[in-house]
C-alpha positions as CSV (number, residue, x, y, z in Angstrom):
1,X,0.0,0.0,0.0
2,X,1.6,3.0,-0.9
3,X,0.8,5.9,1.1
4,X,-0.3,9.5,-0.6
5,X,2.0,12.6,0.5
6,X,0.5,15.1,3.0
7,X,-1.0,17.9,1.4
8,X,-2.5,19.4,4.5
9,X,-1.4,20.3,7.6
10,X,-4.2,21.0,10.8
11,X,-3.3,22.7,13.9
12,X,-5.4,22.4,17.0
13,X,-4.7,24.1,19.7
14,X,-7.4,24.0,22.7
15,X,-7.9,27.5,24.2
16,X,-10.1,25.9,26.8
17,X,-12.2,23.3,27.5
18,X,-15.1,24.1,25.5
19,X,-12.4,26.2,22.6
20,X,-10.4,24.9,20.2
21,X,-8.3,27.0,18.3
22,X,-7.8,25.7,13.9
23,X,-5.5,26.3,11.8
24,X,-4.8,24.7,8.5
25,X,-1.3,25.3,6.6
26,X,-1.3,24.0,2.8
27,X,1.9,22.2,2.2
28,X,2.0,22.3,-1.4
29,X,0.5,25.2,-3.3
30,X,0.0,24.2,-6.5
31,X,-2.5,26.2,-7.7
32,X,-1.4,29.0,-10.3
33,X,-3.2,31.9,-11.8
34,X,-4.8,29.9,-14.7
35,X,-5.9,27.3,-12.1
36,X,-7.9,29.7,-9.8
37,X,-11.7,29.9,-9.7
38,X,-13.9,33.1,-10.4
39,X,-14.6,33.1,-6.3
40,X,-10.6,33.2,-5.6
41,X,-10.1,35.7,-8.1
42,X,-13.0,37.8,-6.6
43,X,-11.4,37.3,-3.3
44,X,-8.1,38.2,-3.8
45,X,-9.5,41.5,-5.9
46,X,-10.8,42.4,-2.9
47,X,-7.7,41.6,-0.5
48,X,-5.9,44.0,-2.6
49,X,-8.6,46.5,-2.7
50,X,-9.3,46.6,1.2
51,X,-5.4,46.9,1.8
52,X,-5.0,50.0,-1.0
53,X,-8.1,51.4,0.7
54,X,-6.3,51.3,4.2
55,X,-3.3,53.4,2.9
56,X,-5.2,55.6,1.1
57,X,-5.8,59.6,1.4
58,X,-9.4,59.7,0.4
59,X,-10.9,60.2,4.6
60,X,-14.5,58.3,2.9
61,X,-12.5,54.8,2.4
62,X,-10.1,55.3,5.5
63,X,-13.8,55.6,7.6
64,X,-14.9,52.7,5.6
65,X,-12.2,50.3,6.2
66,X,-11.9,51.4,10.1
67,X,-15.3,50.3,10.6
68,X,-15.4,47.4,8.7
69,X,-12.0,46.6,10.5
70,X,-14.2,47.0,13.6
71,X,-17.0,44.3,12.9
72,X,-14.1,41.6,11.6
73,X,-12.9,41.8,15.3
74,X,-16.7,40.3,16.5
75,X,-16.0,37.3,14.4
76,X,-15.1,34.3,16.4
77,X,-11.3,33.1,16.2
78,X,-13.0,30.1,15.5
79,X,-14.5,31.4,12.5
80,X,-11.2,33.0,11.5
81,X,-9.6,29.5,11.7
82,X,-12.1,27.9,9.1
83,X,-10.9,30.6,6.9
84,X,-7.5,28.6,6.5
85,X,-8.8,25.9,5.2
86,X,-9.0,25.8,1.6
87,X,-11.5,24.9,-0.3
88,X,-11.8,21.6,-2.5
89,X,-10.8,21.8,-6.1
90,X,-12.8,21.1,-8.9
91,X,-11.9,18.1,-10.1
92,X,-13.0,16.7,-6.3
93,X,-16.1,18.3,-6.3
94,X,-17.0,17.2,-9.9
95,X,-16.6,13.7,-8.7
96,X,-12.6,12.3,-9.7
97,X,-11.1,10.6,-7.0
98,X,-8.4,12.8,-6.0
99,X,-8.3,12.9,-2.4
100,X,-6.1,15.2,0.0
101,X,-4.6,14.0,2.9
102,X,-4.4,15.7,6.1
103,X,-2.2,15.6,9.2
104,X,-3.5,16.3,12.2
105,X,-1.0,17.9,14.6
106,X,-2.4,18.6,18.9
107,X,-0.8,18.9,22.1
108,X,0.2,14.5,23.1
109,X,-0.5,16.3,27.0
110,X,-4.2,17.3,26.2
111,X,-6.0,14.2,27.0
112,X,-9.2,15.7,25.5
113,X,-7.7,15.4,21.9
114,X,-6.8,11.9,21.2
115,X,-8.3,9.9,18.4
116,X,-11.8,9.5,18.0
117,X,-12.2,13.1,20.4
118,X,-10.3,15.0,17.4
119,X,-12.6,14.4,14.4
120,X,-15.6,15.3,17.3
121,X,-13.6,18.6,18.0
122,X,-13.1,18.9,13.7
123,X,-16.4,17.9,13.0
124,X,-18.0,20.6,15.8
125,X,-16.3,23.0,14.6
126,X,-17.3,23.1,10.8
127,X,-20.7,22.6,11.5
128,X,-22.1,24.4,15.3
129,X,-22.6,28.0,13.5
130,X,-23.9,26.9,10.1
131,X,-28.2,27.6,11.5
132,X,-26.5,30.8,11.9
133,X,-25.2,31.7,8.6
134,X,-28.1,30.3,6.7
135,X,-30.4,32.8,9.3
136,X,-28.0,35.9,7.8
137,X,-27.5,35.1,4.6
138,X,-31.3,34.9,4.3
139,X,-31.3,38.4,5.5
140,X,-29.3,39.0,3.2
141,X,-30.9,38.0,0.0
142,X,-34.3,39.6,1.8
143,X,-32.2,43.0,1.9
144,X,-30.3,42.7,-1.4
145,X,-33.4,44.7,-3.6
146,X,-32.8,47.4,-0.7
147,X,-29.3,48.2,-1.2
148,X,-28.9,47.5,-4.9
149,X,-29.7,50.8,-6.2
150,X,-26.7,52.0,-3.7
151,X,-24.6,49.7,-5.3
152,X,-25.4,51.6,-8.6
153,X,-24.2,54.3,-7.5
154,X,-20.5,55.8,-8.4
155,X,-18.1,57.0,-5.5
């Protein structure tokens, strides 16, 4: 049996008893440019566009950035954590049989962590706020014919 190369690396870290601190760190990254899907490139268009929008002059976008700055502190460190985990490639979701493999790295002295308590923790923590972000995202979609004229509008 010959075993597939790690491509993932997760971190827990418990915080407390009830906290668990994730952290994912890719140990290939293979994806290029070309590779990329329309929702990464979105993303990282707006990476850039919140950082040049921190060091700008313009007062409007230096306001707008320190408040949204503001409400990405309320997030949960937990939800920041998720963040690091990427998400799966098309070829996996369209079916082929690539699979990753993961290693899962915790503290051997935390006795709440060891086999069958990890994928709990993992599984816990992908799935407790998810009644949550259906409830706002169907605010969302409620408010969208609200704000869409704004969005019209040039700055």
């Amino acid at each position: 049996m010959v075993l597939a190369p790690v491509t993932m690396r997760l971190f827990l870290l418990p915080i407390s008893t009830r906290r668990t601190l994730l952290y994912c760190e890719p140990l290939s990254r293979g994806t290029s440019a070309v590779q990329q899907s329309y929702l990464d490139k979105a993303v990282n268009k707006a990476n850039t566009t919140w950082a040049a929008w921190e060091s700008s002059n313009s007062s409007i976008k230096l306001k707008i950035t320190e408040w949204g700055n503001k409400m990405f502190r309320r997030i949960p460190f937990e939800e920041w954590g998720l963040k690091t985990i990427p998400g799966a490639p098309k070829a996996e979701v369209e079916g082929s049989i690539a699979r990753k493999v993961w290693e899962v790295k915790y503290p051997s002295l935390y006795q709440g962590l060891a086999g069958e308590p990890v994928m709990k923790t993992l599984q816990r923590l992908a799935t407790e706020r998810q009644p949550f972000h259906k409830q706002r995202a169907l605010w969302c979609f409620a408010g969208m014919p609200c704000t869409i004229p704004f969005a019209l509008l040039p700055m």
